[in-house]
C-alpha positions in Angstrom: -104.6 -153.1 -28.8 -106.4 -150.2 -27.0 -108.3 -150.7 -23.9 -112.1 -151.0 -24.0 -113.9 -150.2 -20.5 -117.9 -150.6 -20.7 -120.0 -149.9 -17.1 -120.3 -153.4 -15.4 -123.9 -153.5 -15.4 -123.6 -153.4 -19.2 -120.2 -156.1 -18.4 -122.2 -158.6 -16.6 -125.4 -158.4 -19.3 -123.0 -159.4 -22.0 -121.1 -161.8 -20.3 -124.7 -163.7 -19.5 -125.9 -163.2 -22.9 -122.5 -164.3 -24.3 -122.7 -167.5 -22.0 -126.1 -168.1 -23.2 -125.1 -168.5 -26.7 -122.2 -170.2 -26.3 -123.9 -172.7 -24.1 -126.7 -173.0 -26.7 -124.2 -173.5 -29.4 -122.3 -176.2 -28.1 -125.9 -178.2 -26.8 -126.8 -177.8 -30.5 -123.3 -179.3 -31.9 -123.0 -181.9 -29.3 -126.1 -183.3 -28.2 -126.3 -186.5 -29.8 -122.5 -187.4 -29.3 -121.6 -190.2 -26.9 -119.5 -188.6 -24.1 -119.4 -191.7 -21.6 -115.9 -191.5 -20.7 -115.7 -193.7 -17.8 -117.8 -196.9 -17.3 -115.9 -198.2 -14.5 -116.9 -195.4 -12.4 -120.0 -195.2 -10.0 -121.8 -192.2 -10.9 -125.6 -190.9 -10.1 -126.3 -190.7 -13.6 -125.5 -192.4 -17.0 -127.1 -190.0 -19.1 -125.9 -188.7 -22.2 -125.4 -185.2 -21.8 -122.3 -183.3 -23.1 -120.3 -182.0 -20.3 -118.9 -178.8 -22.5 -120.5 -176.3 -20.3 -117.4 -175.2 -18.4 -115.9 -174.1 -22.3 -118.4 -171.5 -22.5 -118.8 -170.1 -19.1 -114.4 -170.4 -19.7 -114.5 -168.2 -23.2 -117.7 -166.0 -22.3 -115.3 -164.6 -19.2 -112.6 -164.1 -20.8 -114.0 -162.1 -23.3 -116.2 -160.1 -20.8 -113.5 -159.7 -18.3 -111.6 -157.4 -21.4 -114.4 -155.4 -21.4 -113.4 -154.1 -17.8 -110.0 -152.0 -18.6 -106.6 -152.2 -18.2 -107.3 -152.0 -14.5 -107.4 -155.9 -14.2 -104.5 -156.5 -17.0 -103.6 -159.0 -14.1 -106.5 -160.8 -14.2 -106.9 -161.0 -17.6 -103.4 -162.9 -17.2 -104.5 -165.2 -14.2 -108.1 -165.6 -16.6 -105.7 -166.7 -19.7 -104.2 -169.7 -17.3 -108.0 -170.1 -16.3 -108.8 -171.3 -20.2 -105.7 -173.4 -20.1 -106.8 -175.2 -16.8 -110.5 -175.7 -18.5 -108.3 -177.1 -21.6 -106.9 -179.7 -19.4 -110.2 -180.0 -18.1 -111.7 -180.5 -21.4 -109.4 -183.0 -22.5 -109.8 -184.7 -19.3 -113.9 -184.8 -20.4 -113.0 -187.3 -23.2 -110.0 -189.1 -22.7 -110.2 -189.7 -18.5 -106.5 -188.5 -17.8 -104.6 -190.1 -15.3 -105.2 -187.9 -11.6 -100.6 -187.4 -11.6 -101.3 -185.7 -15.2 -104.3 -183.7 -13.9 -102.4 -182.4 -10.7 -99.5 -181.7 -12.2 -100.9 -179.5 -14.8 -103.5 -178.0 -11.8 -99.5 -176.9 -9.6 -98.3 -176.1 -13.1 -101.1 -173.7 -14.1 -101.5 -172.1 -10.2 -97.6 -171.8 -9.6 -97.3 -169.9 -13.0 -99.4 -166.6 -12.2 -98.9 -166.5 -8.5 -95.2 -166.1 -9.2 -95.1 -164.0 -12.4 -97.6 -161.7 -10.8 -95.8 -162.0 -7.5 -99.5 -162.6 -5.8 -99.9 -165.2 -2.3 -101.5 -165.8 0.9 -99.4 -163.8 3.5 -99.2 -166.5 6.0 -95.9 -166.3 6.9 -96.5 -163.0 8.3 -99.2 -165.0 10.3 -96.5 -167.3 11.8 -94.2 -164.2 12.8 -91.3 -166.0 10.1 -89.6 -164.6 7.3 -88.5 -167.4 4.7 -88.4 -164.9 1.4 -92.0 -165.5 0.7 -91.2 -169.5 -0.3 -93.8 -170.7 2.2 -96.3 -168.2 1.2 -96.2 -169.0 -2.7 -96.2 -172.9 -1.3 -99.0 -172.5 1.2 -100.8 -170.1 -1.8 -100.7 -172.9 -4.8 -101.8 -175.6 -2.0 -105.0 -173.6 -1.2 -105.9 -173.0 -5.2 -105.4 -176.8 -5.8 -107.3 -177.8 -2.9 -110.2 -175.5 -4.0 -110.1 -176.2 -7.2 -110.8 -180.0 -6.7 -113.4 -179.9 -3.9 -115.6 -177.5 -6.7 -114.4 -180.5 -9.2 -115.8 -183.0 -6.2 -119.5 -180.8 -5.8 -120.2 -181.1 -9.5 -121.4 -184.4 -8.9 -125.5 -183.4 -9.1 -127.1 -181.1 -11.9 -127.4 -178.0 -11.0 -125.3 -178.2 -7.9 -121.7 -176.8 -8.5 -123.2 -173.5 -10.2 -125.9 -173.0 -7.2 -122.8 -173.6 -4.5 -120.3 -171.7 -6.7 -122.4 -168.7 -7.3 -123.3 -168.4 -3.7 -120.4 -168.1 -2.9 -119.8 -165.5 -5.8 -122.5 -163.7 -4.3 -121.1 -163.5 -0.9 -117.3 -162.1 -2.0 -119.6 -160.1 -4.2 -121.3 -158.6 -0.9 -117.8 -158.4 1.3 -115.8 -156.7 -2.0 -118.3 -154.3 -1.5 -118.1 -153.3 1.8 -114.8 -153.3 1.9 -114.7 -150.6 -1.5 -112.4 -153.6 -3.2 -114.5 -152.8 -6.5 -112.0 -154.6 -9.5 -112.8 -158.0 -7.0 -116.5 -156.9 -6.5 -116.6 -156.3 -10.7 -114.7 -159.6 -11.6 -117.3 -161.6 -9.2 -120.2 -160.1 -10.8 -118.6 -161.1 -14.3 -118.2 -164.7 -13.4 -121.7 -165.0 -11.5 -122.9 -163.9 -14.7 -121.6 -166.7 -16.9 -122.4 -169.0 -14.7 -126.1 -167.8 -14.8 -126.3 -168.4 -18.3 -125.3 -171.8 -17.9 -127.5 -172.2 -15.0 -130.3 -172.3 -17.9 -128.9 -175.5 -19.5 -127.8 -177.2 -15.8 -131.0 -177.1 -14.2 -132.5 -180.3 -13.5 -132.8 -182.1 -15.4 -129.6 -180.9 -17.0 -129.0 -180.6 -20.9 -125.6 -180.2 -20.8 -122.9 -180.6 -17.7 -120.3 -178.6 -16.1 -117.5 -180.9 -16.6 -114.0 -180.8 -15.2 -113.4 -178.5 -18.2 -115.8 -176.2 -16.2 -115.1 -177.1 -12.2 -111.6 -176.7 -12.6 -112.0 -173.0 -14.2 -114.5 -171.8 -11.9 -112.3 -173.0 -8.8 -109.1 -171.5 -10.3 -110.9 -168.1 -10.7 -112.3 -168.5 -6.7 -109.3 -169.2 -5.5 -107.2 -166.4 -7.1 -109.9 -164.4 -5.8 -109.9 -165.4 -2.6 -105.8 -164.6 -2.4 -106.7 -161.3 -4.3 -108.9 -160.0 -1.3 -107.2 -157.6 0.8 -108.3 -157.7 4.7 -108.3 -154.3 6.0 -109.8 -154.8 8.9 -110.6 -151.6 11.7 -108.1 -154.2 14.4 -111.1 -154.2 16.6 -112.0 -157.9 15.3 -109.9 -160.3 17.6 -109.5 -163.0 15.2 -109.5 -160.7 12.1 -105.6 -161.0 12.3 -105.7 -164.6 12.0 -108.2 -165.5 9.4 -109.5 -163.7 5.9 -113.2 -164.0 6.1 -113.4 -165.1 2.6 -112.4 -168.3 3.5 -114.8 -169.3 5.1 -117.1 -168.8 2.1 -115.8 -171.9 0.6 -117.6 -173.8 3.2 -119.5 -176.1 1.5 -117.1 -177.7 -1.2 -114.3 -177.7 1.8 -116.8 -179.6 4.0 -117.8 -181.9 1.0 -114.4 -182.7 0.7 -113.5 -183.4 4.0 -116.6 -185.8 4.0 -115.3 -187.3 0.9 -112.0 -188.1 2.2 -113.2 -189.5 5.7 -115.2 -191.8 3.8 -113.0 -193.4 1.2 -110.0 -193.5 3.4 -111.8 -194.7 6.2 -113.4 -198.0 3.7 -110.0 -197.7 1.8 -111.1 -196.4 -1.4 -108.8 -194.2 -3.9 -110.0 -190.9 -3.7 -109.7 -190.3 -7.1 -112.3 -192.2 -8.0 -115.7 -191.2 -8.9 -118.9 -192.3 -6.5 -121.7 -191.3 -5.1 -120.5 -190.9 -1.6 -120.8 -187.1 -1.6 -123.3 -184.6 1.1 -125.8 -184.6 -1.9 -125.7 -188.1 -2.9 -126.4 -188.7 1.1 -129.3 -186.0 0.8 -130.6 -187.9 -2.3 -130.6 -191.3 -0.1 -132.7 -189.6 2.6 -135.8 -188.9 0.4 -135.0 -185.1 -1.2 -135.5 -184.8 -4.8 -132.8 -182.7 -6.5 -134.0 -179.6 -6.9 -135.0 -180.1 -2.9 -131.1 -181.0 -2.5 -130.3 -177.7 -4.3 -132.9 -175.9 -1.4 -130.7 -177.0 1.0 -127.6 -176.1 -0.1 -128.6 -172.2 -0.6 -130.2 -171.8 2.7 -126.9 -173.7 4.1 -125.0 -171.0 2.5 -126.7 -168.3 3.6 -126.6 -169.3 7.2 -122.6 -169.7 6.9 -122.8 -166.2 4.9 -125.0 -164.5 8.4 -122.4 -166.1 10.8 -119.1 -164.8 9.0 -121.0 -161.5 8.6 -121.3 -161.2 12.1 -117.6 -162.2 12.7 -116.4 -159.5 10.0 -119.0 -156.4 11.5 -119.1 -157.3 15.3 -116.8 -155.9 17.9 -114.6 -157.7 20.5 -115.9 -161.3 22.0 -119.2 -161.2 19.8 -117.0 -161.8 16.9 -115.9 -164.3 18.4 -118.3 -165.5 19.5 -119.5 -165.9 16.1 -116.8 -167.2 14.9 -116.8 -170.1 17.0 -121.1 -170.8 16.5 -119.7 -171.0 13.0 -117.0 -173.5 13.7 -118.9 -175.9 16.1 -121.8 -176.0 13.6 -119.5 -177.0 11.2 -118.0 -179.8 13.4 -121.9 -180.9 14.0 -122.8 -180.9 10.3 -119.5 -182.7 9.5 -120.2 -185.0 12.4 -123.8 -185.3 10.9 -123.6 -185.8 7.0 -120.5 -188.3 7.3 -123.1 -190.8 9.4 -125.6 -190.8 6.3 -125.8 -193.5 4.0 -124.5 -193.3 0.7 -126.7 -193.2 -2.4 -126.4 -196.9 -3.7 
């Protein structure tokens, strides 16, 4: 098959109106099928609303992403293992898989790609070791996993895992650029996109859901994104040696999950099981209506965004100087949210 490569203006247009009409298609076909999976589990809302929306934002990249050239050939592989992770997902949508299926297939699906594309986090080099690149694909599949389930653990509000998701899009959007790492910058813009188009049907009150079908894809694609990024940094950032700034974009779900965990280990809960436990249940507790909740998390995410500007641009101790404002502020939110009551 010959290569097709269309301006990504024109990319990202089809890949929202694709999303769009996928989305539309499957709240058409679905909407008055019972999806309640799970009765057992504590959830903020028992409404009847398909949670097929990950399916569509799944197919409408993959067919968009094409449309960029055989320039990302490698990404249309890691985005092939994407629709095979939403599968799971989907399947996980109906029939409530057990969570030793659902992490097994989630290693199965990350440890595939990283090794046949020969694609990790460098952090032995970080530790001054050499151990043939074993604790870097180990250390790699351990970061996609972990960031795949805390964007499976924010889609627990309509509206929410898009608006954190695609700020965080936006920000590797903004860095890609800088930094001229324009197949990155072109496959962020691509998923941003898609999940725009399902934005539409996920606003509150939401006609149709993300599911895991759709959390699960979104945080594969982040995280291979995140290990994609290349820091070329001038060596005049003290810490830039340490730490890839695009980390620190996953703030939000991260700190979620840590809250989470605290929580449900602390009152011995399993942490596999659903609740309403999470920052935005706690927001919804104090008073703020959801789209109030969804306020919060954007400005949030733009103030993280400033602060690991400032430690990427700035020179000698005000990086990081930044760089720690941006840590204890993370400690005091943490230290904050986890001493909010739950949403009962």
């Amino acid at each position: 098959m010959s290569n097709i490569q269309i301006n990504i203006y024109f990319t990202a247009f089809i890949a929202l109106a694709l999303s769009i009409v996928f989305n539309y298609l499957i709240f058409t076909f679905t909407k008055n099928t019972n999806y309640q999976k799970n009765n057992n589990e504590i959830r903020l809302s028992r409404r009847n609303v398909p949670p097929l929306g990950g399916i569509a934002i799944a197919l409408s990249f993959l067919l968009s992403v094409r449309l960029l050239g055989q320039a990302e050939s490698n990404f249309i592989t890691i985005a092939l293992f994407g629709v095979l992770i939403a599968i799971m997902g989907a399947f996980d949508d109906f029939y409530n898989l057990s969570w030793k299926i659902k992490l097994f297939f989630q290693i199965l699906f990350v440890a595939i790609p990283i090794i046949l594309l020969n694609i990790f986090l460098n952090f032995e080099s970080m530790l001054g070791i050499d151990l043939n690149n074993t604790l870097n694909i180990f250390i790699s599949i351990l970061w996609i996993v972990l960031l795949i389930n805390s964007i499976n653990f924010i889609d627990n509000m309509d509206g929410l895992a898009v608006v954190v998701s695609g700020g965080i899009c936006i920000q590797i959007i903004l860095l890609t650029y800088i930094f001229a790492q324009n197949k990155l910058t072109d496959i962020s813009v691509i998923l941003l996109f898609t999940m725009f188009g399902f934005l539409i049907f996920n606003f509150p009150p939401a006609k149709l859901y993300l599911g895991d079908s759709g959390s699960l894809f979104i945080g594969f694609l982040l995280g291979f994104i995140s290990i994609l990024f290349t820091w070329n940094n001038s060596g005049s950032q003290i810490l830039s040696y340490i730490l890839s700034p695009i980390i620190l974009f996953f703030t939000i779900p991260l700190l979620d999950f840590i809250v989470i965990m605290h929580f449900r280990i602390t009152k011995k809960i399993s942490p596999t099981t659903g609740g309403t436990d999470h920052i935005s249940h706690r927001l919804l507790a104090k008073g703020f209506s959801e789209k109030k909740v969804l306020l919060l998390f954007f400005i949030y995410s733009v103030i993280n965004f400033i602060l690991i500007i400032c430690f990427v641009m700035l020179e000698g101790w005000l990086s990081v100087f930044s760089f720690l404002f941006y840590i204890l502020q993370l400690i005091a939110m943490f230290i904050y949210l986890k001493q909010l009551e739950i949403l009962q």
